[in-house]
Structures are given as structure tokens and as C-alpha cells.
N, C-alpha and C positions, 0 to 999 in steps of 0.2 A: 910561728903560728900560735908557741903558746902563749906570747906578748899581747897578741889579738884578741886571745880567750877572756884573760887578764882583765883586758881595758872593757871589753865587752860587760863581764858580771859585773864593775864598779860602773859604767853608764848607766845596765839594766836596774841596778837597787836602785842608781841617783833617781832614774826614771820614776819607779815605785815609788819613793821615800817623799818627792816631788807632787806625783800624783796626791799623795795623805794630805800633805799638808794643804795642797789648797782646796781641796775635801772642806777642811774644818776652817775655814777662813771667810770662804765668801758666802756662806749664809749666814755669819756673823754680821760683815759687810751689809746684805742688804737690809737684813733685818734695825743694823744702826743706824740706813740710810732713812727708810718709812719711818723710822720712832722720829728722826729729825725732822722730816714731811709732816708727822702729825702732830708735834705740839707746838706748830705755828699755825696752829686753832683755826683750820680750814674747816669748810663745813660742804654741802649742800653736794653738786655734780662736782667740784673741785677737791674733793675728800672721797667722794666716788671713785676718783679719777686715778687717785692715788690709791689706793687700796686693790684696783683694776693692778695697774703697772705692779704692785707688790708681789700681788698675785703671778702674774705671767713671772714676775722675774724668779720665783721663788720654784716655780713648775720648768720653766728652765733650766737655772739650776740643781735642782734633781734631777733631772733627763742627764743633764751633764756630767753629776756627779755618780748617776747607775751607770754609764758608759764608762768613766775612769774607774767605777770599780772592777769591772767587768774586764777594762785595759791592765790594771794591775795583778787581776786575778790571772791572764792571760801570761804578765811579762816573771808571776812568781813559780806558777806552773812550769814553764820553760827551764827558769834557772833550775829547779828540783830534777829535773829530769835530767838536762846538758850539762850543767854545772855542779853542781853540789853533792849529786852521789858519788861522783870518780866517774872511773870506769865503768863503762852499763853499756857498751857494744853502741852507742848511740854516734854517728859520725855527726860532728862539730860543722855547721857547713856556714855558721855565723846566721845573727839576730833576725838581718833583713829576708834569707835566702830561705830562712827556716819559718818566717811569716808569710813569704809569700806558697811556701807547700802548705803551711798550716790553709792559707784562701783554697787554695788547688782543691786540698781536701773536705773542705766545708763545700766548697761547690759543688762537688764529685760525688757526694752523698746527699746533698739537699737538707733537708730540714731534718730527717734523722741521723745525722752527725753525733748532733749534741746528746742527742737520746742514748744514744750508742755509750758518749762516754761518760753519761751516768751512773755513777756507783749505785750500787743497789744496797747495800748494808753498810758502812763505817759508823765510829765514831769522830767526828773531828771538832778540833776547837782552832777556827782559824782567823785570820788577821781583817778578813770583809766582814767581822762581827758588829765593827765600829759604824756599818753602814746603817745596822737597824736606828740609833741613836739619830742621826745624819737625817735618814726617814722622818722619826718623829718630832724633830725636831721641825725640818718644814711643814710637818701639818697640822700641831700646836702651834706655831705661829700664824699660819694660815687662817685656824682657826679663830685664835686674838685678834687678829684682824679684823676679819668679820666682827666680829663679835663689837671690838670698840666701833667700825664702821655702821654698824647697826643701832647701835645704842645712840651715836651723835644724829644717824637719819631721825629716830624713833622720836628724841629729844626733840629735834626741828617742830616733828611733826605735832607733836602736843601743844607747843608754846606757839603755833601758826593762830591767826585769828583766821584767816581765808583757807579755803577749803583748794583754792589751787594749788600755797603751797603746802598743804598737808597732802594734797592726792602726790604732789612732786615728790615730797619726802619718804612716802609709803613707795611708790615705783623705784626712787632711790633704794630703799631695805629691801625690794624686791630683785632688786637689780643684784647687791650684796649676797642675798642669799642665795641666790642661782650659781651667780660663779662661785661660790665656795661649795658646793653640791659638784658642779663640773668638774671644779679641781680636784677634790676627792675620787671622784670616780676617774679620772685618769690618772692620779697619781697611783690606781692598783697595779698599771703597766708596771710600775716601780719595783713595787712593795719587795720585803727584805726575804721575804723566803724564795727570791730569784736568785739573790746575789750569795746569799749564807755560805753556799758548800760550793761555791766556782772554786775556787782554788783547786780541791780535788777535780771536780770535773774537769776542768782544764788540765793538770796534770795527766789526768787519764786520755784528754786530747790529744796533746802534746806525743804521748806515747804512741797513739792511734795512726798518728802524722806520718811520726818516722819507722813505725813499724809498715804502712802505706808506701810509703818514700822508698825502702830497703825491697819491698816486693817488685815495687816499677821498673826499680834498677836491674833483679837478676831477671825481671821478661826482657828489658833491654839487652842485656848482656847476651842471652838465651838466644834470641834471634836480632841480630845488628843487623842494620843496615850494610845492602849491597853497595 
């Protein structure tokens, strides 16, 4: 069993270590994919078009990357608790058996779970710090975005001698500035001061779980089954 224990914490870090990296990767990715889209000097609803697609992918990838933080805060909590102190009276029941009581217990309690295993005072300096950067980093570019998208609609719109296509060009910047208004405002679901302190919260989960788990057991034991 202790072989199991072993191979479990070196899967559990790969897991973590795995999650970071592509963290900091693919909004590198799309970001160098839109710069390539935009200096083959598109313009009009076809520069629209692309700035749209940037957008979703860049609000995507946040969704995605506040859930792996969230998964990583989950899989670093666990190891501090089962793994890493020793001994702590915590029975080893392995990664999958102990995620699926972590569900049990999130269900079991509803939405104040998490509340629960809120720390009410520490200090901590922990590892989802790197997410605030991660944040700003999609919504400065976001922002650029817009910003170059607006300027080339704007630009149309001056040099138009017809007034349909400057009404075109002006709905285009309007179109620009709506969805960067949208994104923003859904990207607060994100924002960093959710993700900051998971680690502990989750560790205190984690604790919540199997101290949960160890109650069930001695009412089981208490009155078994005839």
C-alpha cells in the first residue's frame, strides 16, 4: 500500500505541475494567433470578426484556466493533508475514493460547504498568486484588442466618402465596444480574489471531508446492518 501512496503523490504534483504549465502557455498561444490574424491588414466586419473569435477564446480560456486553478488548489490541499504531514490520523483511502467523499460532502452540505471551510484569519503567501497576473493579462489584452479594433473601424469611418460606409464602420466600433463591456463584466465571475486563498480553503476542506468520512464510519459501525 505504501508503493500506491508513493506513485499517487508523484502523479498528484505531475498533475499540478501540468495544470501551471499550460496555465501560462495558451494565452500566450492565442494572443500570438489574433497578432497573426491582424497584420494581414483586414479591416471592416472581417477584423470584426476576428477580434469577436479573440475575445470568446480569451473568456474561454479564463473559465478554464479559474477551473485548473481551482483543480490544483483542490489536488495541493489534499497532498498537505494525506501526504505531506506524516502521520495526522487521516486514513489513506487513495486520490479517486477520496474525491469522490470530497462530491459526497460538497453535496451533503450545499452551498455552505465552502463557507464552512473558510479561514477566517491567516496569513498566506500561496502558489494561485500567479493567477492574478494570468487575469490581467487576459483583460489587457482584451483590452488592446478593442482598442486596435476600434481605431482601424474609426479610421474606416473617417476616410469613407458615403455615409453608408461610415454608418457601417461606426456599428462596427459599436459592436467592438459592447463585447469588450460584456467581457469585462463576466470576467468578475473570475476575478483573483476567488482563487487567492483556495489552497488553504481547500485544505481546510479536505480536513472537513475526512473528519465527515470518520463520523459516518463510527454511526456505521454504531448500528450495522441486521
Amino acid at each position: 500500500m505504501e508503493q500506491l501512496e508513493i506513485e499517487e503523490y508523484k502523479f498528484l504534483r505531475q498533475e499540478h505541475e501540468n495544470n501551471r504549465r499550460f496555465i501560462f502557455e495558451r494565452p500566450l498561444l492565442i494572443a500570438g494567433v489574433a497578432f497573426a490574424g491582424a497584420s494581414r491588414g483586414l479591416d471592416g466586419w472581417t477584423m470584426e470578426l476576428l477580434f469577436l473569435s479573440f475575445l470568446l477564446l480569451l473568456f474561454f480560456n479564463l473559465w478554464f484556466t479559474f477551473n485548473r486553478a481551482e483543480s490544483s488548489a483542490r489536488i495541493v490541499g489534499y497532498l498537505q493533508v494525506v501526504h505531506e504531514p506524516g502521520p495526522s490520523g487521516v486514513r489513506w483511502i487513495g486520490w479517486e475514493n477520496a474525491l469522490r467523499e470530497y462530491r459526497h460532502w460538497r453535496f451533503a452540505n450545499g452551498d455552505s460547504s465552502r463557507t464552512r471551510a473558510e479561514p477566517e484569519q491567516f496569513q498566506q503567501t500561496d502558489s494561485t498568486r500567479f493567477y492574478e497576473y494570468i487575469y490581467l493579462f487576459h483583460v489587457v489584452f482584451a483590452v488592446l484588442g478593442a482598442v486596435f479594433a476600434l481605431t482601424i473601424s474609426l479610421k474606416s469611418a473617417l476616410s469613407f466618402s458615403s455615409s453608408y460606409a461610415r454608418n457601417n464602420s461606426i456599428i462596427i466600433s459599436a459592436v467592438s465596444l459592447v463585447a469588450l463591456i460584456a467581457f469585462l463584466v463576466k470576467c468578475r465571475n473570475f476575478r483573483p480574489q476567488k482563487v487567492l486563498q483556495n489552497i488553504e480553503v481547500e485544505r481546510r476542506a479536505w480536513n472537513e471531508v475526512f473528519r465527515w468520512l470518520r463520523e459516518r464510519e463510527i454511526r456505521s459501525d454504531a448500528h450495522p446492518k441486521s
